[in-house]
Structure formats: structure tokens, C-alpha cells
C-alpha positions in Angstrom: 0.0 0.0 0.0 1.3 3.5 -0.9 1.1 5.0 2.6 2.4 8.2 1.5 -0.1 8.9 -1.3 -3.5 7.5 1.0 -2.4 10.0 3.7 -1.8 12.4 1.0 -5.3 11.9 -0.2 -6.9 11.3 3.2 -5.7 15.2 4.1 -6.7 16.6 0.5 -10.2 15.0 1.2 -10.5 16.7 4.4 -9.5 19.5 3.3 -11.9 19.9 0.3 -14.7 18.6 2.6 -14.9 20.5 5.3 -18.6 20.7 5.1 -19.4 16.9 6.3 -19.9 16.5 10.3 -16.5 16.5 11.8 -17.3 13.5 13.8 -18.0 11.6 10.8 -13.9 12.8 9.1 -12.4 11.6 12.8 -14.5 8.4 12.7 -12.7 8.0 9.4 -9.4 8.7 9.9 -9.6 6.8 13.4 -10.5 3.4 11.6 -8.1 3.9 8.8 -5.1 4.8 10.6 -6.1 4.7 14.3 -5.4 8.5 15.1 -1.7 8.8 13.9 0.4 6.0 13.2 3.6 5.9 11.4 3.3 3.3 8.2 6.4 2.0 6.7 8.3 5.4 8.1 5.5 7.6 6.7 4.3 9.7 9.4 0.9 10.7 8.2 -0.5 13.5 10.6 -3.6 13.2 13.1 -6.7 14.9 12.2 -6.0 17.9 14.6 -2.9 18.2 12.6 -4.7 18.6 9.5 -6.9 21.1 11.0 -3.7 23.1 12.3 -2.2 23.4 9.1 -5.3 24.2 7.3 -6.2 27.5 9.8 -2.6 28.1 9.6 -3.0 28.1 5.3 -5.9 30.1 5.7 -4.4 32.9 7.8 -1.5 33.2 5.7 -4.4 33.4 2.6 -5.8 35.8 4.6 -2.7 38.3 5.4 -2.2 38.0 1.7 -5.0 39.2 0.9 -4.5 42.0 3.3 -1.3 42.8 1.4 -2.2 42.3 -2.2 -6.2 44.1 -1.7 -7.3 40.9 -3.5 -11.0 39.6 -2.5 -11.5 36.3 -1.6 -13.8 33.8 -3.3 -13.2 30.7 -2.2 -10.1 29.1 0.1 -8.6 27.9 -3.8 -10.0 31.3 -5.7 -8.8 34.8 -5.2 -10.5 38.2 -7.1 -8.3 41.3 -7.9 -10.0 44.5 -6.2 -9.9 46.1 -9.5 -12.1 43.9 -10.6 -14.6 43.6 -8.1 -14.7 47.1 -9.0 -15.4 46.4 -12.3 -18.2 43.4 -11.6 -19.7 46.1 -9.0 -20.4 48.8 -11.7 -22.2 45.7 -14.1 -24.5 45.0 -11.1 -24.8 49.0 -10.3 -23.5 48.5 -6.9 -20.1 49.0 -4.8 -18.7 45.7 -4.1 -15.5 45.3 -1.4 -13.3 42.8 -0.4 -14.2 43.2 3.1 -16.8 45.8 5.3 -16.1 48.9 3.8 -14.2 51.5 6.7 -16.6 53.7 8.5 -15.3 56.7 7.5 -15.8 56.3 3.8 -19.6 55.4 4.0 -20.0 58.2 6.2 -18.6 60.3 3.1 -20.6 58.7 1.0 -23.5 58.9 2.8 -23.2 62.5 3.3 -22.4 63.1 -0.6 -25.5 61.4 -1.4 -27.4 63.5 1.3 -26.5 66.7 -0.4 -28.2 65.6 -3.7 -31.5 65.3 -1.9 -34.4 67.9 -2.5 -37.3 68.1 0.0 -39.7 70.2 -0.9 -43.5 70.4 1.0 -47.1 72.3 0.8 -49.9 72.5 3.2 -53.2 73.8 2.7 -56.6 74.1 4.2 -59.8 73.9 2.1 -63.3 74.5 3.5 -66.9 74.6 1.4 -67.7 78.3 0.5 -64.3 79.9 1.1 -61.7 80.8 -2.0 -58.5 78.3 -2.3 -55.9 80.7 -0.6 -52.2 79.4 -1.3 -48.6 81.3 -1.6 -47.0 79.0 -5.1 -43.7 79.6 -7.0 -44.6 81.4 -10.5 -43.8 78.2 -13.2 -41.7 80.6 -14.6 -39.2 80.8 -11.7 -35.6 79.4 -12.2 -32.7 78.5 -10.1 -31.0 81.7 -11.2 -34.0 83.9 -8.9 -33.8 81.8 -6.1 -29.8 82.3 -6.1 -30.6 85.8 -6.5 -32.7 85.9 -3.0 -30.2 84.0 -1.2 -31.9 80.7 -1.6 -35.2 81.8 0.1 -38.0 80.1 -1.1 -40.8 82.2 0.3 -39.5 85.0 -1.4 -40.2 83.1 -4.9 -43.8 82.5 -3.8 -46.7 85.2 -4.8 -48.3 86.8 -2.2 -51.6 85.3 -2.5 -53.5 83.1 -5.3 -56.2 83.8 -7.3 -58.9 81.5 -7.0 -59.7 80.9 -10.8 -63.1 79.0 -10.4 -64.9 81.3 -7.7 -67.8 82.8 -8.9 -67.8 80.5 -12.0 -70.2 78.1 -13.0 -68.5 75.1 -11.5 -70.1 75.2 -7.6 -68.1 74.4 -4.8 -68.5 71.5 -2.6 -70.9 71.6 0.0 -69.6 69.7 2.7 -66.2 68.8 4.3 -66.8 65.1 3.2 -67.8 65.9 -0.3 -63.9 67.5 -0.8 -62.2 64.7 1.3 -63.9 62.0 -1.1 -63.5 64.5 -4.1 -59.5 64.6 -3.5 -59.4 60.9 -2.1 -60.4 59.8 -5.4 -57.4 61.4 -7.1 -54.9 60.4 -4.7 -56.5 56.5 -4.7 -55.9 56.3 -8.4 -52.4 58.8 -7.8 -53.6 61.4 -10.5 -51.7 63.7 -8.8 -48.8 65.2 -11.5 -49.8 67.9 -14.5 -50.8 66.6 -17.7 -47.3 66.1 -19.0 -47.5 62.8 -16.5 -49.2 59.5 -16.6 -49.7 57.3 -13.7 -50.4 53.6 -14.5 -52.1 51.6 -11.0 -52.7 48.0 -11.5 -56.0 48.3 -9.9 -58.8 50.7 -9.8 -57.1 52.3 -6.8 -53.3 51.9 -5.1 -52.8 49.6 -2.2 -49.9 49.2 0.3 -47.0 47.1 -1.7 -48.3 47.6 -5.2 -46.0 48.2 -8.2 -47.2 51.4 -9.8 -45.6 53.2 -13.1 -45.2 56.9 -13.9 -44.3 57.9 -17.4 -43.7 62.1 -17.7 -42.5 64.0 -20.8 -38.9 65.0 -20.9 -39.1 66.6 -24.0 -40.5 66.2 -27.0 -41.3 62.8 -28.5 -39.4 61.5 -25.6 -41.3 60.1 -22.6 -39.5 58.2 -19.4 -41.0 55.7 -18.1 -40.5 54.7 -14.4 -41.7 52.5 -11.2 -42.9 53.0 -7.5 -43.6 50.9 -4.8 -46.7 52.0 -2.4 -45.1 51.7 0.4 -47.4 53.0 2.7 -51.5 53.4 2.0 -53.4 53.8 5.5 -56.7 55.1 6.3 -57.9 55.9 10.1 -61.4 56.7 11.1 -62.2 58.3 14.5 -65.4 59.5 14.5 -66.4 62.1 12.0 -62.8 62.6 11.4 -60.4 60.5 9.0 -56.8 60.3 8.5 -55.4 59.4 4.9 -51.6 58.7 4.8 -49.9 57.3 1.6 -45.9 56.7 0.4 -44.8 55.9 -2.5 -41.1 55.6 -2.7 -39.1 54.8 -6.0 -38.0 51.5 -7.6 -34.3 51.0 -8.7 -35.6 51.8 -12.5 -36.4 55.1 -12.2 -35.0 58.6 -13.5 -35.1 59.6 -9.9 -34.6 58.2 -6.4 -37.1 59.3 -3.7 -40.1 59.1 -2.4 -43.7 61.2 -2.3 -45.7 61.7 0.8 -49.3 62.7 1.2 -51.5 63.4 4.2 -55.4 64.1 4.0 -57.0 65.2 6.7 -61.0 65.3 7.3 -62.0 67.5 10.3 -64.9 69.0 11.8 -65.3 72.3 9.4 -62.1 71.9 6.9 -59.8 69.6 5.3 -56.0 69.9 5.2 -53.5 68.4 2.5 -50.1 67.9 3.4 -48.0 67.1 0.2 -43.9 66.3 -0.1 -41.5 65.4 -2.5 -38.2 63.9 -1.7 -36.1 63.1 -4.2 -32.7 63.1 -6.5 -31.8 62.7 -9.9 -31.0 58.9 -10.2 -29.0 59.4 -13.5 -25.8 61.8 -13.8 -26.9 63.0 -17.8 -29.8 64.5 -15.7 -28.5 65.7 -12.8 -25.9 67.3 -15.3 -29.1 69.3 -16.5 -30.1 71.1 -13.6 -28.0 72.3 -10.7 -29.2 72.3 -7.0 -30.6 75.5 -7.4 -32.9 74.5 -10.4 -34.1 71.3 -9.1 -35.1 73.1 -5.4 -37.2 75.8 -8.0 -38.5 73.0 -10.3 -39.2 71.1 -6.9 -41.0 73.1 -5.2 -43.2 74.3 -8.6 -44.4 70.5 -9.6 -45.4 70.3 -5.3 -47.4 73.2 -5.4 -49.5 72.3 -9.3 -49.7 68.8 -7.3 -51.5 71.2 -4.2 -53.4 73.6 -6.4 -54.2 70.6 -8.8 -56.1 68.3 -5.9 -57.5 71.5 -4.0 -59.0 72.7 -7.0 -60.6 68.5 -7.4 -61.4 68.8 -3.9 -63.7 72.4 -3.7 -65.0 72.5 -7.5 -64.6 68.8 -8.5 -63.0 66.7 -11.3 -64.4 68.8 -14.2 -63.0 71.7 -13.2 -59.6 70.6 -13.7 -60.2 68.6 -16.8 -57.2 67.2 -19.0 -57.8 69.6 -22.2 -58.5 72.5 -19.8 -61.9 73.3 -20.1 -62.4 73.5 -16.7 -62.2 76.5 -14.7 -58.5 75.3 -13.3 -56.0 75.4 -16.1 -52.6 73.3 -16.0 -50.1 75.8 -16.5 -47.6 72.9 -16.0 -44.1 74.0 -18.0 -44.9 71.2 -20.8 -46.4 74.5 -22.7 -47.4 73.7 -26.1 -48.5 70.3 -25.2 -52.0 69.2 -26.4 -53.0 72.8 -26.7 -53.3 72.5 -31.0 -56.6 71.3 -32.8 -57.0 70.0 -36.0 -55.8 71.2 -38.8 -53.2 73.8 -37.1 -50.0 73.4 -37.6 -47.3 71.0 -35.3 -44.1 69.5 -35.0 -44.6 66.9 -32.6 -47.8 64.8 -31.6 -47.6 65.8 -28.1 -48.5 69.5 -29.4 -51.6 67.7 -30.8 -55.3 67.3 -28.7 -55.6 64.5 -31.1 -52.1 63.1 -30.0 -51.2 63.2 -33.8 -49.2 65.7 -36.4 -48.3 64.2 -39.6 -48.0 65.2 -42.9 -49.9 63.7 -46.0 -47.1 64.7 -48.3 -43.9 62.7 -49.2 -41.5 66.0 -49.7 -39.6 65.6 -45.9 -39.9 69.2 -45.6 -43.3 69.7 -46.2 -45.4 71.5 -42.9 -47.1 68.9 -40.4 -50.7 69.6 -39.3 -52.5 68.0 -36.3 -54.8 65.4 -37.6 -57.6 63.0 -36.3 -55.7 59.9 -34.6 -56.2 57.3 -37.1 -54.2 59.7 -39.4 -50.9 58.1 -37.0 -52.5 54.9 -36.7 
């Protein structure tokens, strides 16, 4: 018997098998070679020998490591740190070769911290009584609010005009009447200006759906994105309810965030609390708009999502209808969009009611005209 090779083999077996019951290797070992026994004048080594010299191997693997910043696979298989780097960025995430150091994710963190915007509103509606609300002018840009030392109130206008008092669309008559009139809006999360679709998979959210937004980026070019409802809760006590809903963002998105509403019915009013937390998931948009811009453009889409559901709430759906008939118009910055009828002239569909500008002539240069929708069909 080759005494040398089975104790050679005995130890490689161990070695690679570390997994089975240690009782069950001993037990092994013990019957073939009764502990350690010397065959021949080959000294094969006891199991606790084996186990020294592997945990010996593997601490000198492991200073290695230390030395050469090389990650560790298996006990046969080593990774090069620039390459872990490298399989990191193809799975969009940092990989390391140990914990990272505290110090650096506290940097990061911190970097990442100064990306976020966190722009609210709050307002109080009541039956009878003018929507009163201080919003940033759409036409606002980062350059103004530089110019007032970063002081948001001193963007807003001192009061808003109520568009649909006196109108023909009435007013609600109760505080339930604009709870459920701005509940409905929020359930189906029709909150955005027309230059945003939501997509629900039911007729209303609930807590842990998947939920997709698609908005306009510019012409002909719509993003498309999904949310998790996080959070969808409604509390009854008494006459009063509480509505509280999160959505926060999915990992395919063009931002990273989350939105928070609160609705509040009470005895004689109803209050909606609305904020927006968020960052530009993508650097090519981030590149776009500095900090400055995206505070501006923050705080503008919050307050058309406030105006937009207290409007809903007090005069009801029609008055803020899609192709602005209504006594609410969307004076969302999309301008141009939908806004052309028929037979006037376009470049893109989005400019179109109909959703369509062609052209029924072959020269490429020849003027496009907003036609009926089967004209794009």
C-alpha cells in the first residue's frame, strides 16, 4: 500500500470537505489509521494536525489578501479589487473585499445627502371659502432663487387667485364631499400635470403595489419609471379621518425618492399635506439642472400637485379637466402640449389634442398639421 499517497489523499479530502460532520472525518481517519500512526516510516499527521495546518493556510491566505487588496472567493480562488470594482459597476452597486471603513460610508452617505431635494405644501380647504395658497410662478428658475439667497418664500406670490370662484362650476358643500372628491385622485395617484401619466394596476393603489409613472422629458421622448406603495393607510375616528400614503421609487427610475401625502378630514375643513423627496437617479440628468434648479422645479411641480387636488377637492373633477376646459387650467411647463386642434400646424404629436401631427405629403420638408388619430395609426 502506498502510505504516503493515502495519507496524501486522506488530508486533501478533508481539506476539500470541510462541510461533512467533523465527527464523521475523525471516525474515518480513526478506523483507517487509528489516530496517527507511522506506516512504513511515513508519518501521516492526526486529524488535529490537519486542522492546524489548514487554519494556519488560511491565515496566511488571509494576510495575503490584506497585502495584495485581493477579494477572496473561495479558500482555492482569489479576485483582484480592480475587478470587483469592475463586476460592481455591471450590477450598479459597490462591491469590497471586506466591510467597507466607516469613514468612507460616512462620506458617501453624506455626498449622497446633499443631492437630496425636500420640498413640501400644506393647505386648508373649507366649502364656500376661496382656495388661498402662496406658489412659485412656473416661470421661476434656479438663477432667482440664487438671486434671493436661496429663500424660497421669497419666490412664492403673495396670495393666489382662486380661478373658479364665482364660476359656473359650484363648490362643494360639505367637508366630506372634498375629502372624497381629492381621495379619489390620490387612490388612483392622479396627482402630476398633464405632461405625467400614472399607470395603477388596480382601480385604486394599495400598500406594496407596483405602480408606473411615465412624464415628458421633451418632445417625443417620454421616461417611463416604477414605485412601490409603500405605505397606504386610512384611520377613522369618529367624524374625522386620516389618509396617509408613500410611494417611494424602484431601482428603475430617473429619480430616487419618495412622495408623501397626508389628508385630513376634520370637523369644518380639510388639510392636505404634500412632499417630495427626491434626487436625480441618473448623472446626464443631474448634469441638467444644478441644486438650485431642481429646489425651484421642486418646489413648482409640489405646489401644481396642491393647487391641482384643492381645485378637485372644492369645484370637482371637471373643473380641472385634461384639455383645460375646466375652470382650473394646468399651466404645468410642458407648454405647447396638447394645446393644437385639428388642422393647425405642429411638429410633434404631443403638441396635438388628437395626439397626432403628420403630414400627407412625401417632400420631408413639407409643414405637419395635427390630424384625427387614425391619421398616425
Amino acid at each position: 500500500v502506498d502510505f504516503q499517497r493515502l495519507c496524501s489523499v486522506t488530508k486533501t479530502t478533508l481539506s476539500a470537505a470541510q462541510s461533512l460532520p467533523m465527527l464523521l472525518w475523525a471516525a474515518i481517519v480513526w478506523l483507517l489509521f487509528d489516530g496517527s500512526v507511522a506506516m512504513d516510516g511515513v508519518n501521516c499527521p492526526s486529524l488535529a494536525q490537519v486542522k492546524v495546518d489548514m487554519e494556519r493556510t488560511n491565515l496566511q491566505a488571509t494576510q495575503q489578501i490584506q497585502r495584495s487588496r485581493i477579494c477572496k472567493i473561495t479558500e482555492a480562488i482569489r479576485l483582484p479589487a480592480w475587478l470587483a470594482k469592475i463586476l460592481g459597476n455591471l450590477v450598479d452597486v459597490e462591491l469590497f473585499c471586506n466591510f467597507p471603513d466607516e469613514a468612507y460610508v460616512k462620506t458617501k452617505i453624506a455626498k449622497i445627502e446633499s443631492t437630496i431635494v425636500k420640498r413640501s405644501g400644506t393647505l386648508r380647504i373649507q366649502p364656500g371659502v376661496d382656495i388661498s395658497y402662496r406658489e412659485v410662478p412656473g416661470g421661476k428658475t434656479g438663477d432667482d432663487y440664487a438671486a434671493v439667497n436661496q429663500n424660497m418664500d421669497a419666490l412664492r406670490v403673495t396670495s393666489h387667485q382662486d380661478t373658479c370662484a364665482g364660476s359656473a362650476f359650484a363648490t362643494a358643500t360639505s367637508v366630506s364631499q372634498i375629502y372624497g372628491n381629492i381621495k379619489e385622485f390620490v387612490d388612483r395617484f392622479e396627482i402630476f400635470t398633464k405632461c405625467t401619466r400614472t399607470y395603477v394596476p388596480h382601480t385604486q393603489i394599495r400598500k406594496d403595489d407596483v405602480m408606473a409613472i411615465s412624464t415628458l422629458l421633451a418632445y417625443g421622448h417620454y421616461s417611463l419609471s416604477y414605485e412601490d406603495v409603500a405605505h397606504y393607510e386610512e384611520d377613522e375616528d369618529g367624524n374625522h379621518k386620516t389618509l396617509s400614503v408613500v410611494i417611494s421609487s424602484r431601482k428603475d427610475n430617473i429619480i430616487e425618492g419618495n412622495y408623501d401625502i397626508t389628508l385630513k378630514l376634520r370637523d369644518d375643513y380639510v388639510e392636505l399635506s404634500y412632499t417630495k423627496r427626491q434626487n436625480f437617479a441618473e448623472p446626464i440628468l443631474a448634469s441638467q439642472c444644478n441644486d438650485n434648479c431642481y429646489q425651484v422645479k421642486t418646489q413648482i411641480s409640489v405646489d401644481s400637485t396642491m393647487l391641482k387636488l384643492a381645485y378637485a377637492g372644492l369645484y370637482g373633477p371637471a373643473a380641472i379637466s385634461f384639455n383645460n376646459t375646466g375652470c382650473r387650467v394646468d399651466k404645468s411647463t410642458c407648454s405647447g402640449y396638447s394645446v393644437r386642434n385639428i388642422g393647425d400646424s405642429c411638429t410633434d404629436h404631443e403638441e396635438c389634442s388628437t395626439n397626432c401631427c403628420f403630414s400627407d405629403a412625401w417632400w420631408p420638408f413639407s409643414k405637419k398639421k395635427c390630424g384625427e388619430a387614425k391619421s398616425c395609426s
